[in-house]
C-alpha angles and dihedrals in degrees: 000000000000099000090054083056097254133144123229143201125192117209125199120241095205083065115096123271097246089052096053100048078051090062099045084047091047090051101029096203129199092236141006130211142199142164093289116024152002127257119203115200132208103195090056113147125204132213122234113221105246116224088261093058109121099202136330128331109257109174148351127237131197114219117240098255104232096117092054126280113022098251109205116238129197127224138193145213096245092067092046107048075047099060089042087064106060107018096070091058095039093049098029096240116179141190092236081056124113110219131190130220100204097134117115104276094229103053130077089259083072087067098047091047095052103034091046103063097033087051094058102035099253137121126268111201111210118203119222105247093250089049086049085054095052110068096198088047090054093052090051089049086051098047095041093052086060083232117192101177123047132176108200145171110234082241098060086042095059086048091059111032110058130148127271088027124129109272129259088229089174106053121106110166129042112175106185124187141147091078148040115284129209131195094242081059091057097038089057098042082051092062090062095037109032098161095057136097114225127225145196126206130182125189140103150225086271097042090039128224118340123353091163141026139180130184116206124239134188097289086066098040089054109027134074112342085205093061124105114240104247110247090230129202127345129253117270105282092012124113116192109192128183107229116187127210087265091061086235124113102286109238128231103305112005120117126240145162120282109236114185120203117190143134085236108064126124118284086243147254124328116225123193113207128162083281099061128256126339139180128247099191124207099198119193098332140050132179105221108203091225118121123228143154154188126270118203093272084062086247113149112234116189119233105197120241132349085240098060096074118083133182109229116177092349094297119115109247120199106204099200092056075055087062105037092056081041085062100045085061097117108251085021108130106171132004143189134186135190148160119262127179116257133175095259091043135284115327130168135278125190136183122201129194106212126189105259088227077072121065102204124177131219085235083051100053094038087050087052101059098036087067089054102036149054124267090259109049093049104107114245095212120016119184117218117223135197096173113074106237099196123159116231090264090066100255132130110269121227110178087052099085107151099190093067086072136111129202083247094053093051096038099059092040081058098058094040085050092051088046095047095047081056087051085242132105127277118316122247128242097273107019119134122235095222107035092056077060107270118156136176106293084047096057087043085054090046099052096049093060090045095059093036101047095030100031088231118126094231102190122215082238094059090058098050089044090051118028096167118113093219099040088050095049090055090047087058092049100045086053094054099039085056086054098054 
């Protein structure tokens, strides 16, 4: 596609229905493809190249989501072949090295971790979806694939190394980025890869790819497990400047937006009217939404997005320090944290993911960060978690909480998802999956969405074996509820 001078975009299949056809509708493209046919399309739109466009459009990327609606950006060659030049010396990339490719497939990460490895001669691993969900079976994967190079979220990280694992003695280089990072977080991925140098990226869909780096040396590895890990210099030909509400140079300490200025953004937003596509261009600068500051040393920490910070009672509340002393509670695997409206104003909520090795308690969990943080930013109600709820991108999912489940409510998502998978409405009590003309790909369809959407690992085998729209409801809701 990109020798005959087209852009491309590549959806995930483990996304909902509804947010897929979002994204085809958002992009409008000539064509779409899929394992086993191609699907010309007769409403396609196409983007005219705006006068700041440094050489041709190359790709589209959907944002992650987290900030509302996914908008659909649009890359070019240029910033990639850009980002190919410098990245293999600073990070000391190779052709005898073993790359991933673990990052979400419709977001800007998915172009860094194939072109890196094919640029330079070496060899990119894919995990199977339902490897990708089981954090034990990925590392596993990980460790059987001899990988030497891995791009990872925080998130997925925490999944896979986790203490007391079997060593990746073989990995050398782990670039995170997509959230705040913290020491302890290093120190306890080292454990399981001692032989690897740690690394920490920011950018974003819109930047793209990587504007900082910083590659962890022994003060982190050894100091304080609560600090955040700094953000360190920028890319060649990349500023990154901290702009406070004010407009002025934000001092030590304060917070302040993150604004990037460099020849190599993205082209801009797509934007889809009655008329067809058209560009809204970025040009040489974008305001990224995203906090940061200085510490006293005048390095610059991130401090996620602007919308992660509340006023309760008048106190300012981080949510991602919420979720970092969420994390130190000992058995405590994964944690978020949000606001939510109550009658005597916002307070926190949290949801934690524990080892199930580990009983761990809501009061002991509520105890443990009491002890660490203000009044206010103590969650009134946390939910404890043994299934893993994580978006395709590799992020913790908030809006996945199983436990607030009932028989009734998964009941009725596994027969929209069998009827989906079959391209029909919701299935009935008592359908059948195959007699109403399911077949393999459709159960493989099926079981995916059950284990994304549900967080139960729903086999092929188990379809076949029970075909039966209520039996296999129930099967669904036994195995989660011997997960909670």
């Amino acid at each position: 596609m990109l020798l005959a001078g087209c852009q491309f975009a590549v959806l995930d299949r483990m996304y909902p229905r509804a947010r897929l056809r979002a994204m085809i509708d958002a992009c409008l493209p000539h064509a779409v493809l899929d394992e086993t046919r191609l699907e010309k399309r007769d409403e396609a739109g196409l983007a005219v190249a705006g006068p700041t466009q440094a050489g041709p459009p190359a790709y589209l990327a959907f944002t992650s989501g987290t900030t509302g609606t996914p908008k659909c950006v649009q890359g070019g060659h240029a910033a990639v072949a850009h980002y190919l030049t410098w990245s293999p010396d600073t990070f000391g990339l190779r052709a005898d090295d073993r790359f991933s490719m673990i990052s979400g497939l419709s977001h800007d990460p998915l172009v860094r971790d194939v072109f890196s490895p094919l640029s330079l001669g070496a060899q990119l691993f894919v995990p199977d979806p339902r490897t990708w969900a089981r954090p034990e079976a990925l590392a596993t994967w990980m460790r059987e694939c001899r990988l030497t190079v891995t791009h990872l979220t925080p998130t997925t990280a925490r999944r896979v190394f986790l203490p007391g694992q079997a060593s990746l003695p073989e990995l050398r280089r782990v670039v995170l980025g997509g959230e705040v990072v913290h020491a302890g977080d290093l120190q306890t991925f080292a454990q399981v890869a001692p032989g690897a140098e740690f690394t920490v990226v920011y950018g974003c869909t819109e930047t793209p790819q990587v504007v900082m780096h910083h590659t962890a040396g022994r003060d982190v590895l050894t100091g304080d497990p609560a600090a955040v890990v700094p953000l360190g210099e920028p890319a060649p030909e990349a500023e990154v400047e901290l702009v406070p509400a004010t407009g002025a140079a934000a001092p030590a300490g304060e917070h302040g937006e993150l604004v990037v200025r460099s020849p190599h953004l993205a082209f801009g937003y797509l934007r889809c009217d009655g008329e067809g596509l058209r560009l809204e261009p970025f040009g040489k600068q974008y305001a990224t939404g995203d906090l940061g500051h200085r510490d006293p040393d005048g390095r610059l920490l991130f401090a996620g997005r602007s919308d992660r910070q509340a006023k309760i009672r008048g106190a300012r509340v981080e949510l991602d320090e919420v979720e970092h002393h969420l994390r130190s509670c000992p058995g405590v695997v994964l944690a978020a944290a949000s606001v939510e409206p109550s009658g005597d104003g916002p307070r926190v909520r949290a949801t934690v993911v524990v080892r199930p090795d580990v009983p761990v308690t809501e009061r002991e969990v509520k105890k443990h960060v009491a002890a660490l943080l203000p009044t206010a930013a103590v969650p009134s109600a946390v939910t404890v978690l043994n299934a893993v709820p994580v978006s395709p991108n590799g992020k913790f999912d908030m809006n996945s909480d199983q436990s607030a489940r009932s028989a009734e409510d998964v009941a009725r998502r596994v027969r929209e998802i069998l009827g989906a998978a079959l391209g029909r409405g919701p299935l009935a009590a008592g359908d059948d999956f195959f007699e109403l003309g399911g077949d393999s790909l459709a159960a493989i369809e099926a079981a995916a969405a059950v284990e994304e959407e549900l967080g139960y690992e729903l086999s092929i085998e188990d379809i076949f074996t029970v075909s039966d729209v209520t039996e296999l409801s129930a099967l669904v809701w036994n195995g989660l509820r011997a997960d909670l």
